[in-house]
PyMOL Python script that loads the backbone (N, CA, C, O; Angstrom):
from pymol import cmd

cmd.read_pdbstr("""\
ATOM      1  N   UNK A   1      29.687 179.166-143.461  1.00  0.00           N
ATOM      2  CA  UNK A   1      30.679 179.038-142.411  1.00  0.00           C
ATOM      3  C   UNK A   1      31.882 178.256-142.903  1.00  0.00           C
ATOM      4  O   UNK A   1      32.978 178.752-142.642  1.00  0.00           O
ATOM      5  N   UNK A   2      31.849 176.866-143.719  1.00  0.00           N
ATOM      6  CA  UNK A   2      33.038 176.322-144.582  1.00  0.00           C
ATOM      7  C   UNK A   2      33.092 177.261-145.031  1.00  0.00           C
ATOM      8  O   UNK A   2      34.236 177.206-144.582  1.00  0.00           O
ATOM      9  N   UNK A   3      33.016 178.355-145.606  1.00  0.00           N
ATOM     10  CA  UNK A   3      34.010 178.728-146.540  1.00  0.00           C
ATOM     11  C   UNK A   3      34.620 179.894-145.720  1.00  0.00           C
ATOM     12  O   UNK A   3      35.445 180.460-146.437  1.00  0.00           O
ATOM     13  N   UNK A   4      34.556 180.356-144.748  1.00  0.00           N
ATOM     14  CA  UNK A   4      35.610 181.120-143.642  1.00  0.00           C
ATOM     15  C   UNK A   4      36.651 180.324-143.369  1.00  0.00           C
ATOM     16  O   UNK A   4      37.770 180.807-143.539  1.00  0.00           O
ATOM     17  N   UNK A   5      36.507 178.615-142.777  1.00  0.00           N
ATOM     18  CA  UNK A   5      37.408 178.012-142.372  1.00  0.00           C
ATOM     19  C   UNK A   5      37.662 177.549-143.783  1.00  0.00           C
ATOM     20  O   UNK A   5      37.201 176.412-143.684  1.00  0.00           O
ATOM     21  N   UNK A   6      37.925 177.611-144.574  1.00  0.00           N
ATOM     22  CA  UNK A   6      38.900 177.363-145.807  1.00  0.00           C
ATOM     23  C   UNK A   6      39.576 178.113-146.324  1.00  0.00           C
ATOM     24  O   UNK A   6      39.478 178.206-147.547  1.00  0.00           O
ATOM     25  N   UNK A   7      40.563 178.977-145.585  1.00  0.00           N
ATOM     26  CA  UNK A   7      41.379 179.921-146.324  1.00  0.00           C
ATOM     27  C   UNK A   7      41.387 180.038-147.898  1.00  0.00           C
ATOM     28  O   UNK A   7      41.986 179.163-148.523  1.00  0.00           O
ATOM     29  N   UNK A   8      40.756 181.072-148.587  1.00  0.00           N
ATOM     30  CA  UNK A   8      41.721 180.992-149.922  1.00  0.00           C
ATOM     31  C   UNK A   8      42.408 182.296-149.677  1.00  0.00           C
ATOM     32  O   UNK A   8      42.062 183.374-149.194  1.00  0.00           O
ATOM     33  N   UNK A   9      43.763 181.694-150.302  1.00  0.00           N
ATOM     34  CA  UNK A   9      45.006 182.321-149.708  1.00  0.00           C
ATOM     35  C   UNK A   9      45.317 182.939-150.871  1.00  0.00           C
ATOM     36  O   UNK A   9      44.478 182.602-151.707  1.00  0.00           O
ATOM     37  N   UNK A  10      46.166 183.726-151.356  1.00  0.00           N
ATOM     38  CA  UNK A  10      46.667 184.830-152.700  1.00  0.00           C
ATOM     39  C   UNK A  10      48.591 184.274-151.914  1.00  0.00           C
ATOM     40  O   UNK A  10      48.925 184.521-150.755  1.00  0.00           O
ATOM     41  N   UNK A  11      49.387 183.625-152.837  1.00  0.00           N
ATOM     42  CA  UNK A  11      50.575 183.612-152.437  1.00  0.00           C
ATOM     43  C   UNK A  11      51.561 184.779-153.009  1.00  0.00           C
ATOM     44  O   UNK A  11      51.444 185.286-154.125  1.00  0.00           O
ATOM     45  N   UNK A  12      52.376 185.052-152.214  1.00  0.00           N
ATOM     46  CA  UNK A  12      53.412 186.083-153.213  1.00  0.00           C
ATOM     47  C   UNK A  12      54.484 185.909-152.841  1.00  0.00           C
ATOM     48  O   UNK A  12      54.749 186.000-151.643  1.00  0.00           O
ATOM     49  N   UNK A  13      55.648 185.530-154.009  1.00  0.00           N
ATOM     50  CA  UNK A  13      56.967 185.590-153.412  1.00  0.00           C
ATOM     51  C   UNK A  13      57.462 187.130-152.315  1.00  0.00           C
ATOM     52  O   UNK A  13      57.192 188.331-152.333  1.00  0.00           O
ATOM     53  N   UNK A  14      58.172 186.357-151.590  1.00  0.00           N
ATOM     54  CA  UNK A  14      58.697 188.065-150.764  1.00  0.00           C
ATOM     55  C   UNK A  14      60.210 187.304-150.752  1.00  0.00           C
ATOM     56  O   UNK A  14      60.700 187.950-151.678  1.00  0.00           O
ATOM     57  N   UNK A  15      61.011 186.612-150.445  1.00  0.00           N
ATOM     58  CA  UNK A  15      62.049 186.473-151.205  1.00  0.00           C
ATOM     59  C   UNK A  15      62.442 185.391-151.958  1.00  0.00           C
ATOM     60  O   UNK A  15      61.746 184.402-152.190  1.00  0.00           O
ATOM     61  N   UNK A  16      63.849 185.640-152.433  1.00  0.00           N
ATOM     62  CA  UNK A  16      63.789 184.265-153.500  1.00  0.00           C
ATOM     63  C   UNK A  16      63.399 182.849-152.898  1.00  0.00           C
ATOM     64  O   UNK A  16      62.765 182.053-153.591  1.00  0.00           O
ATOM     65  N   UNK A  17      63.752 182.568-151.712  1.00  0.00           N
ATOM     66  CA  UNK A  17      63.527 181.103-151.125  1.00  0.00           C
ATOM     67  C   UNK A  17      62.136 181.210-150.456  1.00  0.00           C
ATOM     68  O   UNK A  17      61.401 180.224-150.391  1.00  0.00           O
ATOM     69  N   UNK A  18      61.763 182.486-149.932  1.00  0.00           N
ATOM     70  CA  UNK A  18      60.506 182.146-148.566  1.00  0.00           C
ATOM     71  C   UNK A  18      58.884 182.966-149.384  1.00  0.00           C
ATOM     72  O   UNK A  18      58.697 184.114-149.785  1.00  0.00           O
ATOM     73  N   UNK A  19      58.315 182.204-149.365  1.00  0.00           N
ATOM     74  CA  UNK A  19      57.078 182.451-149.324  1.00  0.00           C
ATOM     75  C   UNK A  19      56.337 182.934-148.343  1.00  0.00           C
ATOM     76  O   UNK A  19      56.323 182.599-147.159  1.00  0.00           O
ATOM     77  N   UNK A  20      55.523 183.998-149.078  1.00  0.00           N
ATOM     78  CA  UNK A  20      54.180 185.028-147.955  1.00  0.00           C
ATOM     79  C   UNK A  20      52.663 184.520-148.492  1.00  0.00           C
ATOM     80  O   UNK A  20      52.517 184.791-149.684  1.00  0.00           O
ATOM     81  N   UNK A  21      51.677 183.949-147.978  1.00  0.00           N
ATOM     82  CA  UNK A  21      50.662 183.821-147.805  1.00  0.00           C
ATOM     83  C   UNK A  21      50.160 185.426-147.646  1.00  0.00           C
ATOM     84  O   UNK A  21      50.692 186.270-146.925  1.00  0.00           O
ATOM     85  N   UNK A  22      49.123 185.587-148.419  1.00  0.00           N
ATOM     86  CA  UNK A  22      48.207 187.008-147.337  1.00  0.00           C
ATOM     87  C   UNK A  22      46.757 186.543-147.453  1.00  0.00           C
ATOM     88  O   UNK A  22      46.350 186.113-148.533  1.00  0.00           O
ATOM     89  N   UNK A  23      45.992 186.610-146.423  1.00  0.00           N
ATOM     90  CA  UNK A  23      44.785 186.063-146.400  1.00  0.00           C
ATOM     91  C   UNK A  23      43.791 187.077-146.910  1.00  0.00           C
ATOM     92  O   UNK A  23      43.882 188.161-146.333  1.00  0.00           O
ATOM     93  N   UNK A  24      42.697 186.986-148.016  1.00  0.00           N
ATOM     94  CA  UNK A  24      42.134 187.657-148.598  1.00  0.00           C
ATOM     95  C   UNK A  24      40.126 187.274-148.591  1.00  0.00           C
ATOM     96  O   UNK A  24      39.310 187.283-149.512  1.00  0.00           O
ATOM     97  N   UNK A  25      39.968 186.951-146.958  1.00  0.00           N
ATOM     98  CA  UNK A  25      38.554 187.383-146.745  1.00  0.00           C
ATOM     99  C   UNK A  25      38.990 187.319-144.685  1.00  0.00           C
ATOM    100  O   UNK A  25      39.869 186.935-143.914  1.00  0.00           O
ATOM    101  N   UNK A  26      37.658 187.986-144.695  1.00  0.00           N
ATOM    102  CA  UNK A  26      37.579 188.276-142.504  1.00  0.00           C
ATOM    103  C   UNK A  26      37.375 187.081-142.320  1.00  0.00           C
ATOM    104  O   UNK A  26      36.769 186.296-143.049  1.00  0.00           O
ATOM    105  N   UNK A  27      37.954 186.874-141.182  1.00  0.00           N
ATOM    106  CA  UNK A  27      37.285 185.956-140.302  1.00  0.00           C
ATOM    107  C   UNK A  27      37.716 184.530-140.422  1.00  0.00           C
ATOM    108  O   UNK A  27      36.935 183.641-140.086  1.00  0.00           O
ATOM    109  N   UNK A  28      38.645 184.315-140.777  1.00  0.00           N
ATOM    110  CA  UNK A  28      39.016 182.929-141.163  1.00  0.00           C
ATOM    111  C   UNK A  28      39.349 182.577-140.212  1.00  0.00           C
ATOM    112  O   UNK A  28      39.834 183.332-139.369  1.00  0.00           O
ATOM    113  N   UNK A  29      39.122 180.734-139.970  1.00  0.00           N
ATOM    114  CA  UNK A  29      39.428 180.114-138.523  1.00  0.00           C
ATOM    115  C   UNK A  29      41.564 179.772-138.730  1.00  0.00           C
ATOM    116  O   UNK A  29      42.265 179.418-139.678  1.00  0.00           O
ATOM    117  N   UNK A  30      41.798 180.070-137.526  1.00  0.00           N
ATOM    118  CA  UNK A  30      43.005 179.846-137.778  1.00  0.00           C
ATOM    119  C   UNK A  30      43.544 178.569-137.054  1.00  0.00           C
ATOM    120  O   UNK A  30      43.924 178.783-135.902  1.00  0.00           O
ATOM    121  N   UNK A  31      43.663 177.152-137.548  1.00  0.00           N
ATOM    122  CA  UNK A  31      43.659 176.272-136.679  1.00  0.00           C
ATOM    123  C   UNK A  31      45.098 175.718-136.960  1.00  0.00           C
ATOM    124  O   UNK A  31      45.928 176.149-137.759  1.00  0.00           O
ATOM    125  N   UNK A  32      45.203 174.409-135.903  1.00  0.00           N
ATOM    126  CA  UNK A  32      46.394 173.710-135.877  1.00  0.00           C
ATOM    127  C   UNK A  32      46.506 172.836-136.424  1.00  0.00           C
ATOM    128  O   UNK A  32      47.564 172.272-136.146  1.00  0.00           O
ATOM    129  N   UNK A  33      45.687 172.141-137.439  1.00  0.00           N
ATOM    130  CA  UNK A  33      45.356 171.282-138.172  1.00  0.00           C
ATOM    131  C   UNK A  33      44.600 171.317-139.565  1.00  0.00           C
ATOM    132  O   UNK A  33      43.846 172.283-139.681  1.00  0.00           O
ATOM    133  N   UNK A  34      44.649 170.537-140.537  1.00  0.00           N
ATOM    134  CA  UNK A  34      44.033 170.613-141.752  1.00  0.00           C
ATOM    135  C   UNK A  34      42.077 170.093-141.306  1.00  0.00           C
ATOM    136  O   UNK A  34      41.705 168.985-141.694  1.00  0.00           O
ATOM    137  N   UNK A  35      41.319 170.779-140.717  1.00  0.00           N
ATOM    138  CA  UNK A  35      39.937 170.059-141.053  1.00  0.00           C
ATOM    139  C   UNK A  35      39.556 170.679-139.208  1.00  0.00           C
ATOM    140  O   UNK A  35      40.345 170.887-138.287  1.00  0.00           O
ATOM    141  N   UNK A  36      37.860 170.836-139.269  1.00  0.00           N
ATOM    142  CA  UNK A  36      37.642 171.400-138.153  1.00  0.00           C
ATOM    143  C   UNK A  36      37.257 170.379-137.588  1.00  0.00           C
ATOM    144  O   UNK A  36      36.041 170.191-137.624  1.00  0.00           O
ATOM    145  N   UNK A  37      37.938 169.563-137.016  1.00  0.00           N
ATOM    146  CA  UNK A  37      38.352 168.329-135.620  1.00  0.00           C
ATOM    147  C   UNK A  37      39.026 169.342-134.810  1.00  0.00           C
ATOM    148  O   UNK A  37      38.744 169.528-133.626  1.00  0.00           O
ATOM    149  N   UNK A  38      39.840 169.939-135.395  1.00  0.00           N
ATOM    150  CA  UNK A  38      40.966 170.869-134.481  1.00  0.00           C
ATOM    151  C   UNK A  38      40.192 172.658-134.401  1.00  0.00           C
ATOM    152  O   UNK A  38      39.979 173.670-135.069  1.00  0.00           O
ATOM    153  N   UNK A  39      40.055 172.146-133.279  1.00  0.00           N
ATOM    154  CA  UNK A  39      39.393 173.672-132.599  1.00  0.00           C
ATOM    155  C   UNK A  39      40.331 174.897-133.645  1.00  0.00           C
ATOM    156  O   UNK A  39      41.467 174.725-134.087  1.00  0.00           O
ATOM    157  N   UNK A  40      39.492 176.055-133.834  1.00  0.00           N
ATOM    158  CA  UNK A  40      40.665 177.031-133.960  1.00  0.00           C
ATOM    159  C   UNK A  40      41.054 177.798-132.693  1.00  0.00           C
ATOM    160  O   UNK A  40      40.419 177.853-131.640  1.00  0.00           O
ATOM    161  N   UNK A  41      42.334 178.434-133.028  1.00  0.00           N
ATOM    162  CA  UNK A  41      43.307 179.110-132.292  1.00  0.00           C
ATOM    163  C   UNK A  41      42.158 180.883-131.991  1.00  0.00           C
ATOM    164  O   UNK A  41      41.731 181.301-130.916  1.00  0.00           O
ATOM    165  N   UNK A  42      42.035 181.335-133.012  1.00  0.00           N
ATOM    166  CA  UNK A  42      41.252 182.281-133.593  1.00  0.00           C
ATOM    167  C   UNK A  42      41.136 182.476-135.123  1.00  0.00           C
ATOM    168  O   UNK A  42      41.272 181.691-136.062  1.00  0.00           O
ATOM    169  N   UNK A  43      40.829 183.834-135.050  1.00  0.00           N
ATOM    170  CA  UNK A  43      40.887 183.840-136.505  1.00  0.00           C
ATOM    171  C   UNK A  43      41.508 185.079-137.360  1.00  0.00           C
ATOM    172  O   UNK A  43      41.568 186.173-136.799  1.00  0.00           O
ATOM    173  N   UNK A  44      41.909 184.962-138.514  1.00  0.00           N
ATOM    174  CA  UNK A  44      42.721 185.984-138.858  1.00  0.00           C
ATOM    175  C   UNK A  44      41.874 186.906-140.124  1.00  0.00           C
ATOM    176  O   UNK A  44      41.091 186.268-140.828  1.00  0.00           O
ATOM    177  N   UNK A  45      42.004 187.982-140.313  1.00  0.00           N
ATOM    178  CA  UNK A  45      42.004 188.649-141.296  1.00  0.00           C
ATOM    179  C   UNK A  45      41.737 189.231-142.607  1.00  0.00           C
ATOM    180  O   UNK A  45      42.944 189.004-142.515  1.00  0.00           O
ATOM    181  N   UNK A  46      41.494 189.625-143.472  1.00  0.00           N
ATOM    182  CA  UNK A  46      42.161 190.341-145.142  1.00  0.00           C
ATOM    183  C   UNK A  46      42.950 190.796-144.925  1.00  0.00           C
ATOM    184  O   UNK A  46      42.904 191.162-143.751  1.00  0.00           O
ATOM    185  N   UNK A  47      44.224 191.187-145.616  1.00  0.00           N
ATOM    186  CA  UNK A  47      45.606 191.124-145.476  1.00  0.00           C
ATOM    187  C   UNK A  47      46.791 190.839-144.439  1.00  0.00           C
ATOM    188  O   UNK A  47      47.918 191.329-144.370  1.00  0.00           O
ATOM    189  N   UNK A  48      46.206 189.968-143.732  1.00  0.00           N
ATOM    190  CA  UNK A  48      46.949 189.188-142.437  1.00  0.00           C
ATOM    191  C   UNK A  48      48.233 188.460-143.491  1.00  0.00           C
ATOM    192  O   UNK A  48      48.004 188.193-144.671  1.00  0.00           O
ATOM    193  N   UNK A  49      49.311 188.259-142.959  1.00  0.00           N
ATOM    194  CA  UNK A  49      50.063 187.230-143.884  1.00  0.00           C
ATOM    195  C   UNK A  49      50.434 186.479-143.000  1.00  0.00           C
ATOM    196  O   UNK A  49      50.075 186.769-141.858  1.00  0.00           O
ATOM    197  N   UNK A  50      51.130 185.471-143.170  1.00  0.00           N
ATOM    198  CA  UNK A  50      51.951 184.246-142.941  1.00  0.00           C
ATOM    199  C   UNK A  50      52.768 183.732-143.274  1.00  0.00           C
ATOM    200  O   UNK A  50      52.539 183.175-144.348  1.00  0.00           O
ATOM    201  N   UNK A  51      53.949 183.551-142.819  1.00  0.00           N
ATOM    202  CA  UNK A  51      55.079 182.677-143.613  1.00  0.00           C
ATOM    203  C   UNK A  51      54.680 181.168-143.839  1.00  0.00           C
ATOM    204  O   UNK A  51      54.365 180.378-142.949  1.00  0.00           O
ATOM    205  N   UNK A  52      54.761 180.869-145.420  1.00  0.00           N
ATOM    206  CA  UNK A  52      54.135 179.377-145.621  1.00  0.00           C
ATOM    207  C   UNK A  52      55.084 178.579-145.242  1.00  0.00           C
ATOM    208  O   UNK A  52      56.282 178.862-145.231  1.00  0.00           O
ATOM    209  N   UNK A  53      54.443 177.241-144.819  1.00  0.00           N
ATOM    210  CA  UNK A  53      55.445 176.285-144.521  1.00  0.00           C
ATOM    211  C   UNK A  53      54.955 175.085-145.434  1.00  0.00           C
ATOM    212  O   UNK A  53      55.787 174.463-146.094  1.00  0.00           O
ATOM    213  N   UNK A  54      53.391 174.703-145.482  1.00  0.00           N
ATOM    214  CA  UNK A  54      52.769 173.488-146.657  1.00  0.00           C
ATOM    215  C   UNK A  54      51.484 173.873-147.150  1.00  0.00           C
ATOM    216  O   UNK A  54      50.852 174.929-147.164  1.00  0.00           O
ATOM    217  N   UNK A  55      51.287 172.725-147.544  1.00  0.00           N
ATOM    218  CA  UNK A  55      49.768 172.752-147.920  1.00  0.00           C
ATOM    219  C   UNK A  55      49.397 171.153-147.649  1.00  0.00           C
ATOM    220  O   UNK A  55      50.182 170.207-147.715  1.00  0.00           O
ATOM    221  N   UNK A  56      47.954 171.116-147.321  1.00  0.00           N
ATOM    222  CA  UNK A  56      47.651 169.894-147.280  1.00  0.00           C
ATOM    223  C   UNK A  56      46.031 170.117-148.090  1.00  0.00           C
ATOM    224  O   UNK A  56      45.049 170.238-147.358  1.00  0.00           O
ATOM    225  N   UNK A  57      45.934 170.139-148.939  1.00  0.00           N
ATOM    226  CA  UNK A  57      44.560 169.750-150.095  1.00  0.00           C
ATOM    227  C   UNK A  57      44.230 171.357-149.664  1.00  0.00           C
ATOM    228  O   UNK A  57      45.158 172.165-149.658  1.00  0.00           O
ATOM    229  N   UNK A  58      43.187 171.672-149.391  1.00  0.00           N
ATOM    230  CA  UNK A  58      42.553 173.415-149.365  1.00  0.00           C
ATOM    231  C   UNK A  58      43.286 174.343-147.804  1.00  0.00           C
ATOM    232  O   UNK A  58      43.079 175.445-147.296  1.00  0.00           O
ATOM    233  N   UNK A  59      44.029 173.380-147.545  1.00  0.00           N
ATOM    234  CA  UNK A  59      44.462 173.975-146.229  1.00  0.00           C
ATOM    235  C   UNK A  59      45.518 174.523-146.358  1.00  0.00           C
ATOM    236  O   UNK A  59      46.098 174.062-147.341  1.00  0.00           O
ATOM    237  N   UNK A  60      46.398 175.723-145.578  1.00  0.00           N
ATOM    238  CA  UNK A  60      47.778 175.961-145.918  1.00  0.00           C
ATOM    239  C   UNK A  60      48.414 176.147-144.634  1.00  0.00           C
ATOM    240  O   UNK A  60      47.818 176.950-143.916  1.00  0.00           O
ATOM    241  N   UNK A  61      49.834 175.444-143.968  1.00  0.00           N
ATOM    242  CA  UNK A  61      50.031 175.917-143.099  1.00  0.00           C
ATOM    243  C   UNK A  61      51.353 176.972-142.924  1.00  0.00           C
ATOM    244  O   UNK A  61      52.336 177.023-143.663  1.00  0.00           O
ATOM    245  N   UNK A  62      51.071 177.809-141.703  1.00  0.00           N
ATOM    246  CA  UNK A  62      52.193 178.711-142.259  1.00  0.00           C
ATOM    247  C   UNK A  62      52.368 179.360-140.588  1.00  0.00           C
ATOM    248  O   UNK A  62      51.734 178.970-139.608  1.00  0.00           O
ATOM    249  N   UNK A  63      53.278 180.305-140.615  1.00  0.00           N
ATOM    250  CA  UNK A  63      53.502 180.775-139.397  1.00  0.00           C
ATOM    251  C   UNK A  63      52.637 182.366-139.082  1.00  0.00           C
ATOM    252  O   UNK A  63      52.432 182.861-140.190  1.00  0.00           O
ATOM    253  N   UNK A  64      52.285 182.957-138.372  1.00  0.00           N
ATOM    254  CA  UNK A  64      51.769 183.981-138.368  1.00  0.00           C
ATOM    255  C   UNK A  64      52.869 185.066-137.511  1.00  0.00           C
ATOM    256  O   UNK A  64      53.434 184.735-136.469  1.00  0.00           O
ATOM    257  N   UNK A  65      53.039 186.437-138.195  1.00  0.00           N
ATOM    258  CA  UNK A  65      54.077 187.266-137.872  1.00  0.00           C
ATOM    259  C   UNK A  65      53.560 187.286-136.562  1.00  0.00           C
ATOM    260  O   UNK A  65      52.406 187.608-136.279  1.00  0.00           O
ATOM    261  N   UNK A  66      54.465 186.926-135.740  1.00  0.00           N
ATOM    262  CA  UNK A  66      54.426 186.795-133.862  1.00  0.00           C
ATOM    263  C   UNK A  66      54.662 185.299-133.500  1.00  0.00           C
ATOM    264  O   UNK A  66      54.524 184.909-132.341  1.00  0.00           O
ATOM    265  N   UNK A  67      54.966 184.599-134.362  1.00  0.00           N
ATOM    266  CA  UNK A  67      55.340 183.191-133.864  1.00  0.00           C
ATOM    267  C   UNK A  67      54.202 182.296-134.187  1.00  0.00           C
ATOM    268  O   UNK A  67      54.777 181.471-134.898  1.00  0.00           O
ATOM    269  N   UNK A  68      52.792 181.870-134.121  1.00  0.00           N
ATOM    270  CA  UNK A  68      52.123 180.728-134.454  1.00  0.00           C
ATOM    271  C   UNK A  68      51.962 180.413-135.302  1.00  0.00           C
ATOM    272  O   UNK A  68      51.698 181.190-136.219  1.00  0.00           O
ATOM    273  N   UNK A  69      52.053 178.694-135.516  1.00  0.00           N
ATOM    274  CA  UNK A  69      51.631 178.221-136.325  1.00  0.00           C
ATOM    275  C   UNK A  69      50.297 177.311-136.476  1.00  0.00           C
ATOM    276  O   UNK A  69      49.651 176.581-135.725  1.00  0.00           O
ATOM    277  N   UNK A  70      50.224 177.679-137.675  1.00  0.00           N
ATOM    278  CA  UNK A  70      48.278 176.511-137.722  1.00  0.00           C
ATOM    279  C   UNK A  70      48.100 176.573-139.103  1.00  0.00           C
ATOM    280  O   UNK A  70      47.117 176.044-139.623  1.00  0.00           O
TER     281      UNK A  70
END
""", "prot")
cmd.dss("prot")
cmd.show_as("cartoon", "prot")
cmd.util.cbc("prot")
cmd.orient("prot")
């Protein structure tokens, strides 16, 4: 089950300044926070992407195409 809620993420430039996340296993928790204290939102995908915004140690946060972030 950790290893659903630990995104490992595949990054790819999509333009020169902005970074794309695409998530590369099912079922990942998609939360608002780095660590499961913070409920998830749901969960996303294999090839779901995200616009990145950080990282905090195994966590990445980013926006999801439709507006959320976690």
């Amino acid at each position: 089950m950790l290893a659903r809620t630990i995104a490992v993420l595949s990054m790819i430039v999509a333009a020169a300044s902005a970074l794309t996340c695409t998530v590369n296993d099912d079922g990942v928790n998609y939360r608002p926070g780095p660590g499961s204290q913070y409920p998830p939102f749901g969960t996303v995908n294999r090839g779901q992407n995200l616009n990145y915004r950080r990282r905090s140690g195994d966590w990445i946060m980013g926006d999801l195409w439709g507006g959320r972030t976690g």
